[in-house]
ZAVEXDO-620977 format. One record per residue (C-alpha): residue in three letters; x, y, z. Coordinates in steps of 0.5 Angstrom, whole numbers, padded with zeros to 4 digits, always signed. Layout:
AlaXYZ...
***
This chain:
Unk+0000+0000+0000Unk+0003+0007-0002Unk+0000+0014+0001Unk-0002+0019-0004Unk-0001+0025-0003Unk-0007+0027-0004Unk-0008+0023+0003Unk-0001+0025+0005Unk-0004+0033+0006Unk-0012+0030+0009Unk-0005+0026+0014Unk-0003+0033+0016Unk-0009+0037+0017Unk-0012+0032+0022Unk-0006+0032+0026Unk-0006+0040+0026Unk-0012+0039+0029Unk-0011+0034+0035Unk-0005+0037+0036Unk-0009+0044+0037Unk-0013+0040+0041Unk-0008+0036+0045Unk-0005+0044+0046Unk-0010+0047+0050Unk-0011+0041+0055Unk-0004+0041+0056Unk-0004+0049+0057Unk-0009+0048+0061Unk-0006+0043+0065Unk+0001+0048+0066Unk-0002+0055+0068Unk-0005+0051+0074Unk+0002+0047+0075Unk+0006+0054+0074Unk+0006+0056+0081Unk+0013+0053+0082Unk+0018+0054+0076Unk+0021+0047+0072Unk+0025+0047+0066Unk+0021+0044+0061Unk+0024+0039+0056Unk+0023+0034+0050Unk+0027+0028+0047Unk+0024+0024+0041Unk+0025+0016+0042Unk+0031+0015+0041Unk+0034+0019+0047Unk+0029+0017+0051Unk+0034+0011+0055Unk+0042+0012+0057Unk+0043+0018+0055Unk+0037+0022+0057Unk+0037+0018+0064Unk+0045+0020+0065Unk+0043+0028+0062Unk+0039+0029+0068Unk+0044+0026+0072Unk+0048+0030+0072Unk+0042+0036+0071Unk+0040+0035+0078Unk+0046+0034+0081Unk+0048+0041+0079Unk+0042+0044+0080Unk+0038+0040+0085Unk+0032+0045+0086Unk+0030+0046+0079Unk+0025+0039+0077Unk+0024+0038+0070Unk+0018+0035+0066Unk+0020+0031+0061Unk+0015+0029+0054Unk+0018+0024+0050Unk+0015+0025+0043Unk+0016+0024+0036Unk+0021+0030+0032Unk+0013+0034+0030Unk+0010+0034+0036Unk+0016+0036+0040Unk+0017+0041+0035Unk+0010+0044+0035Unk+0010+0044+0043Unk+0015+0048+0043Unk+0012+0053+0039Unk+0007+0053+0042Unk+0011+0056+0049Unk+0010+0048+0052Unk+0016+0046+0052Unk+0023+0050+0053Unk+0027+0046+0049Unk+0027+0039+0045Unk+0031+0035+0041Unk+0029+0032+0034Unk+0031+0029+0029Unk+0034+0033+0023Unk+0028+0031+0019Unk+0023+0037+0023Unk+0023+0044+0020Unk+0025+0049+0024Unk+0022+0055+0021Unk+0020+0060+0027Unk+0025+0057+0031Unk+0033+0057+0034Unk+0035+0051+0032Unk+0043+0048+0033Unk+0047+0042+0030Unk+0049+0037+0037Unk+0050+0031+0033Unk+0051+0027+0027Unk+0050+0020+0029Unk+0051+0014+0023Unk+0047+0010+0024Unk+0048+0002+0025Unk+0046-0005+0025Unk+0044-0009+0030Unk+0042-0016+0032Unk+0043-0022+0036Unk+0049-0025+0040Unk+0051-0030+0036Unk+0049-0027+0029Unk+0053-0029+0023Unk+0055-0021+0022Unk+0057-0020+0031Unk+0064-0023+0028Unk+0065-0017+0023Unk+0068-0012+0025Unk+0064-0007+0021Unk+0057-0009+0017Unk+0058-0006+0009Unk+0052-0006+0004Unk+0054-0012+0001Unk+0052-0016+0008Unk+0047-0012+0009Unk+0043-0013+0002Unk+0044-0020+0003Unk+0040-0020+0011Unk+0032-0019+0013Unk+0032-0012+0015Unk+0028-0009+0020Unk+0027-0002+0018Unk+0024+0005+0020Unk+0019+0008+0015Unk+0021+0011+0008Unk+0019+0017+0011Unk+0025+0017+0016Unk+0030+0022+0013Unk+0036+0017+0016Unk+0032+0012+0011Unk+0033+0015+0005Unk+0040+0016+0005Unk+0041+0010+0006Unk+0037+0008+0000Unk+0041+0013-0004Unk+0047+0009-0002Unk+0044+0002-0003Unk+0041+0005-0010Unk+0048+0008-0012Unk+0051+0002-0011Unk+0046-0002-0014Unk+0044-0006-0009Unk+0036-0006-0006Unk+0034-0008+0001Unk+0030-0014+0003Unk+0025-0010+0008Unk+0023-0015+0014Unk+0019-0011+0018Unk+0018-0003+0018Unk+0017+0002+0024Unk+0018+0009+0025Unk+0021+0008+0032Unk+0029+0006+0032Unk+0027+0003+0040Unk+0023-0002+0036Unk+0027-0003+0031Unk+0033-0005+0036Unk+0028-0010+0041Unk+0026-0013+0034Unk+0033-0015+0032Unk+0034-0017+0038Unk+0028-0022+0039Unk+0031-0025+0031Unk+0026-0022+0027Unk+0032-0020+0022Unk+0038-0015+0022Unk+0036-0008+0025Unk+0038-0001+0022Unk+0038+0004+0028Unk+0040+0010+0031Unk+0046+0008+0036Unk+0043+0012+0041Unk+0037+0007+0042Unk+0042+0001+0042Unk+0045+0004+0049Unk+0044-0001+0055Unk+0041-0006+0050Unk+0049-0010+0050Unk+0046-0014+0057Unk+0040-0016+0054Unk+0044-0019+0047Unk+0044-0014+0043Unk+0051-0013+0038Unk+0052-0007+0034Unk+0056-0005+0029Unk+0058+0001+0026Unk+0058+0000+0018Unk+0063+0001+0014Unk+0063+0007+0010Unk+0064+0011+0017Unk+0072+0009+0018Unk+0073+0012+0011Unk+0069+0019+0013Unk+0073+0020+0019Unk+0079+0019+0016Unk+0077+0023+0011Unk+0074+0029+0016Unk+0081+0029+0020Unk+0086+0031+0014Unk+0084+0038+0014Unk+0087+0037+0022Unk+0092+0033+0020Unk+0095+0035+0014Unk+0101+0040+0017Unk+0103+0035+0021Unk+0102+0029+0015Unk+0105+0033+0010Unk+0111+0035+0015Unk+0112+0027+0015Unk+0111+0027+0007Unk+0117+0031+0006Unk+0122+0028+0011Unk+0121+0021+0009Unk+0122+0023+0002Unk+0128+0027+0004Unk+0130+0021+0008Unk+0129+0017+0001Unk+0132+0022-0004Unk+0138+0023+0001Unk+0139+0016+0003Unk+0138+0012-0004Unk+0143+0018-0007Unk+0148+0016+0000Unk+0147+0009-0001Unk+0148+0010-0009Unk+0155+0013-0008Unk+0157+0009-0003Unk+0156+0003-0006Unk+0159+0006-0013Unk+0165+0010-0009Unk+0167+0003-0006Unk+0167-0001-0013Unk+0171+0004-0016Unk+0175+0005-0009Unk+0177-0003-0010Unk+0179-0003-0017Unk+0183+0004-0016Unk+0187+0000-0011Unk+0189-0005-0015Unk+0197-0005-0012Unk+0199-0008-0005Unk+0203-0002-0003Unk+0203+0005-0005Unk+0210+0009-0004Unk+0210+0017-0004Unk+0217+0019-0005Unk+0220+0026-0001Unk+0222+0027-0009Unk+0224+0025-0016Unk+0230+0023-0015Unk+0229+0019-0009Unk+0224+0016-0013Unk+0227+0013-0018Unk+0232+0011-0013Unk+0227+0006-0010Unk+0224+0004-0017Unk+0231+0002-0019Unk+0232-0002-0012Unk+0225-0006-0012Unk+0226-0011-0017Unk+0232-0014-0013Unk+0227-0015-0007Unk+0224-0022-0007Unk+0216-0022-0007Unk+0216-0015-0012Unk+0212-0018-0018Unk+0211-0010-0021Unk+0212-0003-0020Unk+0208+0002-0023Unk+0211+0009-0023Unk+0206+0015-0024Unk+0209+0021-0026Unk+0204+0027-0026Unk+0205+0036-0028Unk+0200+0041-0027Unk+0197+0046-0033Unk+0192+0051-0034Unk+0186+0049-0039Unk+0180+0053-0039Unk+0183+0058-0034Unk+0182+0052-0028Unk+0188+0048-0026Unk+0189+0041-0029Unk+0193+0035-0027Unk+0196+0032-0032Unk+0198+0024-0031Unk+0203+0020-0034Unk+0203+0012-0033Unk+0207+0006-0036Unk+0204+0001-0041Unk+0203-0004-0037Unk+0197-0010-0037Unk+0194-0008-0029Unk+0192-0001-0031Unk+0187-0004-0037Unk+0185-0009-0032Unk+0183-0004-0025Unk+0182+0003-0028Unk+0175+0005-0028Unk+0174+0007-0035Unk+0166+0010-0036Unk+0166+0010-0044Unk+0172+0009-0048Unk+0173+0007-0055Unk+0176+0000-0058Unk+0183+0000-0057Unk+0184+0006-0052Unk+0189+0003-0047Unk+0193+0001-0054Unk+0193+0010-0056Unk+0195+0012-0050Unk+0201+0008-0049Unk+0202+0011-0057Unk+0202+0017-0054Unk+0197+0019-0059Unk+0191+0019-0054Unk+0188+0021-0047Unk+0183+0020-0043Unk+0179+0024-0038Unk+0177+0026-0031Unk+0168+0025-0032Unk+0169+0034-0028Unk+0174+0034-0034Unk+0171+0032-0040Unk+0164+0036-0037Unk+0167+0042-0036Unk+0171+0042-0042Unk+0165+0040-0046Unk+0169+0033-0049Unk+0167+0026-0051Unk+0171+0022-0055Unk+0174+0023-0061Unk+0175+0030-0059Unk+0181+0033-0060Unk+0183+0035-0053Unk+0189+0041-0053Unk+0194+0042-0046Unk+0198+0049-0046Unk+0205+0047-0050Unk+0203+0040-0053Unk+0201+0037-0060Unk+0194+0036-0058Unk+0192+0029-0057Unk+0185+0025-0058Unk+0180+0024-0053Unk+0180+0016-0053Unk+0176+0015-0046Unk+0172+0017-0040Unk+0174+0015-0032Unk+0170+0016-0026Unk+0175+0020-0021Unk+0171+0022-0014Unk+0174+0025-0010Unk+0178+0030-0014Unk+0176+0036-0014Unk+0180+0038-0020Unk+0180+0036-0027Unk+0186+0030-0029Unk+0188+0028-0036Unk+0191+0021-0036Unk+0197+0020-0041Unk+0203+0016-0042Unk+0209+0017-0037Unk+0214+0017-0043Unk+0210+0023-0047Unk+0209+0026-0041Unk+0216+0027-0039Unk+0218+0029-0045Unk+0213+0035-0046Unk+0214+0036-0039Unk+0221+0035-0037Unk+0219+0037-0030Unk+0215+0034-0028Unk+0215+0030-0022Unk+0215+0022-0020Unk+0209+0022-0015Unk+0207+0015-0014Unk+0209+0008-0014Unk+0205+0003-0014Unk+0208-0005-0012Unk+0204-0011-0014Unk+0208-0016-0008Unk+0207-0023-0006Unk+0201-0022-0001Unk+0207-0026+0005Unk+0212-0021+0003Unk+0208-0014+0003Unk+0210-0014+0011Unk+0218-0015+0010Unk+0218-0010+0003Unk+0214-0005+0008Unk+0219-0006+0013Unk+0226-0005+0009Unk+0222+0001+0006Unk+0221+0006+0012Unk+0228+0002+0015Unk+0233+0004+0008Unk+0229+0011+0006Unk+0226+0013+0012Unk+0219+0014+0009Unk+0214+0015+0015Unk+0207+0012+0016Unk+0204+0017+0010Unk+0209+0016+0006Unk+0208+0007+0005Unk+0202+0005+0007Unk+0198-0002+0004Unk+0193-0003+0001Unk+0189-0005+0007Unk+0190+0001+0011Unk+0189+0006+0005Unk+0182+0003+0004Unk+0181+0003+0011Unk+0182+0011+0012Unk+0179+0012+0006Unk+0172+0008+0008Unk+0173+0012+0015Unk+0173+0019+0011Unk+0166+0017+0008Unk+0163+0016+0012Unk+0165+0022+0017Unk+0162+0026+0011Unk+0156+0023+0010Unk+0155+0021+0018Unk+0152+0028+0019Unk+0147+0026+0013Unk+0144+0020+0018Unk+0143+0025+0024Unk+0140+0030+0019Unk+0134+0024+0017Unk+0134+0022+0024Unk+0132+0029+0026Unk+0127+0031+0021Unk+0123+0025+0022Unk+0124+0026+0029Unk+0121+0033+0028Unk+0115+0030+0023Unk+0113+0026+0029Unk+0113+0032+0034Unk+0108+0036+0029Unk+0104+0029+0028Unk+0103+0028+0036Unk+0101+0036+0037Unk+0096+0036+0032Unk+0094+0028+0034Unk+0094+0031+0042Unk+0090+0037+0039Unk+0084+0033+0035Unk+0084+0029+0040Unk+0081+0033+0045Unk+0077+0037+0040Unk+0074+0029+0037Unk+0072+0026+0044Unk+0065+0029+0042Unk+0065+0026+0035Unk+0068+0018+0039Unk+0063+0019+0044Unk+0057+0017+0040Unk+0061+0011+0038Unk+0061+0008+0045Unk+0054+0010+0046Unk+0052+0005+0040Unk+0057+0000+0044Unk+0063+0000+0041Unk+0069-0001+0047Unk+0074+0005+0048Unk+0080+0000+0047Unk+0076-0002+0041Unk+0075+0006+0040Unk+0084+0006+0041Unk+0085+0001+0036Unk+0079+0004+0031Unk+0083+0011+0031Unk+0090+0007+0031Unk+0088+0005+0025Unk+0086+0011+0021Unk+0093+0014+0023Unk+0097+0008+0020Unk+0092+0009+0014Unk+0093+0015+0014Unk+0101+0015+0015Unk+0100+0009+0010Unk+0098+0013+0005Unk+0104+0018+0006Unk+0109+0013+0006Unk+0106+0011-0001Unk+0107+0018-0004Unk+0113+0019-0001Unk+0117+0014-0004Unk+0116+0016-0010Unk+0117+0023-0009Unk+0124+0021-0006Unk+0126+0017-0011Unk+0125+0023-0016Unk+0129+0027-0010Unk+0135+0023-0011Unk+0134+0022-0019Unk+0135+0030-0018Unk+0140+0030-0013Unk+0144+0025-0018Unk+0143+0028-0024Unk+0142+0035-0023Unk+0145+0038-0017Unk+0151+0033-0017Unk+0154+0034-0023Unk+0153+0042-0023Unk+0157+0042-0015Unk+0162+0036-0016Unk+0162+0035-0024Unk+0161+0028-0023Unk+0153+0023-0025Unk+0153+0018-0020Unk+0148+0012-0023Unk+0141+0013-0020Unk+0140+0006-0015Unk+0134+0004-0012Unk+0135-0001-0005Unk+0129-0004-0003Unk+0131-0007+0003Unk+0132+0001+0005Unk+0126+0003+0002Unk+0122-0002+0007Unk+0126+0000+0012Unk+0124+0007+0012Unk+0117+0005+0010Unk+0117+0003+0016Unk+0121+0007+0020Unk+0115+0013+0018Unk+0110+0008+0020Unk+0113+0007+0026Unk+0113+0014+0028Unk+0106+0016+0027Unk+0105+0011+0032Unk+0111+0013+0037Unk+0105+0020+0036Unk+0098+0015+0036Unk+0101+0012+0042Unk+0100+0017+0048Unk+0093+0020+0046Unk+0091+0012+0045Unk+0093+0011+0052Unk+0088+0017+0054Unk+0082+0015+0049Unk+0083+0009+0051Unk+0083+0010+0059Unk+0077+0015+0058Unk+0071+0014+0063Unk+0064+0013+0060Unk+0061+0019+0063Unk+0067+0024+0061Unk+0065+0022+0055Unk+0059+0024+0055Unk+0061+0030+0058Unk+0065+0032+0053Unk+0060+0030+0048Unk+0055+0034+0051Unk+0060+0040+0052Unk+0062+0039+0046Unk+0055+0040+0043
***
């Protein structure tokens, strides 16, 4: 059966005409009770149990010599008494016009489903449409406005509702779902002090999303302070990682010798080149001969090296064309430091031109970090003579592991060279990691303290929209949801929250590294580093991010979830 609205209207007149008759009785009755002054009030049906009961606890507690009158009435009728002057002030529902009248919000309840202990939907946490759709459901009537939202969303999601039973009261409702009759949708109001009885309620699933989404304005600050220190931490740590992981490749094939020896002079060193193959153990000595010019109005370090097969096997050539180490020992090529060759703008096949010298053709590139000059590597026979005065800078020794100690020994006894002047490939590495890592220990300490300071503005704001959201979590205890089930309902839209930030902002720091790699450490040291991703690093500070939201979460948790029901609802009442 479907009321018409012609029926609807005849509906209307005859209601306005019994509540004008029921108004006068009623204004009959309070002119003779008006002697003795009463604040005058009304719930609809839904307020009626709990929540009005603990309301007037506390009424009378702070006013004892005020008594009340109380009218539990539907949403129309309470508003017409009010009109009328019978009533000082009533609840409704939001479906009541209020034309003529001062009407204030105190709150939005969802509503929820309820039912019987042991009803297959009590092992959800939450109900979403789809199960509802499926359960025999105990309804208010299509005229309820609560009811026709939740037809807009079954029809948005192409669902309908199989209606069991319809009432226009949620009290029904609930006493109805908990004698079986099928799975109720109320007001959670309704549902308080129902849980003794047997009655579950859950809240459906669409709430979780909408107030995670209602607490980003809160959280955005604080939520976007932790954006951009994890993808700082990202971006700087895969750049970090990157150039360890690459400085120590090239570092390893650098140090190719066993012992490196640095003469006070050239003299000094040709002597010791001249003594070392009569040493047992000595396999190749490996003399580099190096000068400085200018090129470009920059100074430049110009090396020479002999032709020997080790320098083909361990120098870190970037690009190079066939038959480079052949050309160099020919004295017809050179190849670049990687700063050089970009600032002098050369690739191979260039022809590279030094201040007194026949100009030589660019056969190879190399990786030099470290240095911040420019180099130019070229034979030592040609280097030395087109510069006479150049200088013999190092040697490096291929010896027989068992000998390295004696020779090392021999060295500082017979030419008095000092520990910076004979150093072995161990130590030289050695110092040369440590130095390394001293200059990128700072980077370490930086990322800590930026995360650190995210989660400082993340608790702050956490604490903040904790105190303001005690109002809005207060209802959610009404309709019987545990505060510890409150805690973990919120702690849960934070690491959501938090999930999605570290979703983005690994992205974000990977596009932060690919700048710092490409862009900024080519323009300030002259070098490009290859762009490396570590997955065990971006997990790590995946979770290190998440673990910070929680470190935040955890304090106002700890509070929510040790909150007593009355303060709740003190706070919700204040609130409203």
């Amino acid at each position: 059966m479907q009321r018409t609205p012609e029926a609807t209207l005849l509906y209307e007149e005859i209601r306005r005409l019994n509540v004008g008759l029921e108004t006068l009785g009623r204004k009959i009755r309070a002119i003779r009770g008006a002697a003795q002054p009463r604040l005058r009030i009304g719930c609809i049906h839904a307020y009626s149990g709990a929540i009005v009961s603990d309301a007037i606890t506390r009424f009378r507690q702070r006013y004892p010599d005020t008594p009340l009158y109380l009218q539990i009435r539907d949403s129309n009728t309470l508003r017409d008494m009010v009109v009328s002057g019978e009533l000082d002030l009533a609840a409704v529902a939001d479906e009541s016009e209020l034309e003529g009248l001062r009407g204030h919000r105190l709150a939005s309840l969802r509503a929820v489903a309820v039912f019987p202990d042991g009803h297959p939907l009590a092992r959800l946490q939450q109900v979403g449409l789809a199960q509802l759709a499926e359960a025999d459901v105990i309804a208010l009537n299509a005229e309820d406005a609560s009811r026709q939202r939740l037809d807009a969303l079954l029809l948005q999601a192409g669902l309908g509702l199989k209606i069991a039973i319809e009432t226009p009261y949620s009290s029904t409702v609930c006493h109805l779902a908990l004698a079986g009759h099928g799975v109720g949708i109320a007001n959670p109001a309704t549902a308080v002090g129902l849980e003794a009885a047997g009655l579950c309620h859950r809240p459906l699933a669409q709430w979780f999303v909408a107030d995670s989404r209602q607490q980003l304005p809160a959280l955005a600050l604080a939520l976007m302070a932790l954006l951009l220190a994890l993808a700082a931490s990202v971006g700087v740590g895969s750049m970090t990682s990157g150039f360890r992981q690459t400085f120590l490749g090239w570092l390893d094939q650098q140090l190719s010798a066993e012992l490196y020896v640095t003469p006070h002079d050239t003299a000094q060193g040709l002597a010791i080149a001249a003594w070392l193959p009569t040493q047992p153990g000595v396999r190749a000595v490996l003399a580099q001969w190096r000068t400085e010019v200018r090129v470009g109005g920059a100074p430049v370090q110009v090396q020479g090296v002999i032709d020997h097969p080790a320098y083909a096997q361990h120098w870190p050539l970037l690009e190079q064309r066939s038959e480079a180490w052949r050309q160099l020992a020919s004295g017809a090529g050179a190849m670049l430091s990687e700063q050089l060759a970009r600032r002098l703008a050369l690739g191979l096949g260039d022809r590279l031109s030094l201040p007194g010298a026949a100009p030589l053709d660019v056969v190879a590139v190399y990786a030099d970090y470290g240095n911040p000059r420019g180099q130019v590597l070229v034979n030592a026979d040609w280097l030395r003579r087109t510069w006479p005065e150049a200088t013999l800078n190092t040697l490096n020794l291929r010896v027989a592991g068992e000998q390295v100690a004696t020779l090392k020994a021999a060295l500082q006894q017979r030419y008095a060279l000092d520990g910076t002047r004979l150093v072995d490939q161990r130590t030289l590495r050695r110092w040369s990691v440590e130095v390394f890592e001293r200059t990128f220990a700072a980077t370490a300490a930086l990322n800590s303290l930026i995360l650190g300071v995210a989660g400082v503005a993340l608790l702050i704001s956490l604490l903040t929209l904790g105190q303001s959201r005690l109002g809005q979590l207060a209802p959610l205890w009404a309709l019987g949801v545990r505060r510890q089930h409150l805690a973990w309902l919120s702690l849960g839209q934070t690491l959501l929250l938090a999930s999605l930030t570290v979703l983005l902002a690994i992205p974000l720091g990977l596009l932060l590294a690919w700048c710092l790699v490409a862009v900024v450490n080519v323009q300030a040291f002259g070098w490009r580093l290859p762009l490396q991703v570590f997955p065990g690093q971006l997990l790590q500070l995946a979770l290190l991010g998440l673990f910070t939201a929680l470190l935040a979460a955890a304090g106002p948790l700890w509070q929510l979830a040790r909150r007593q029901p009355a303060e709740l609802l003190r706070h919700y009442a204040d609130g409203t």
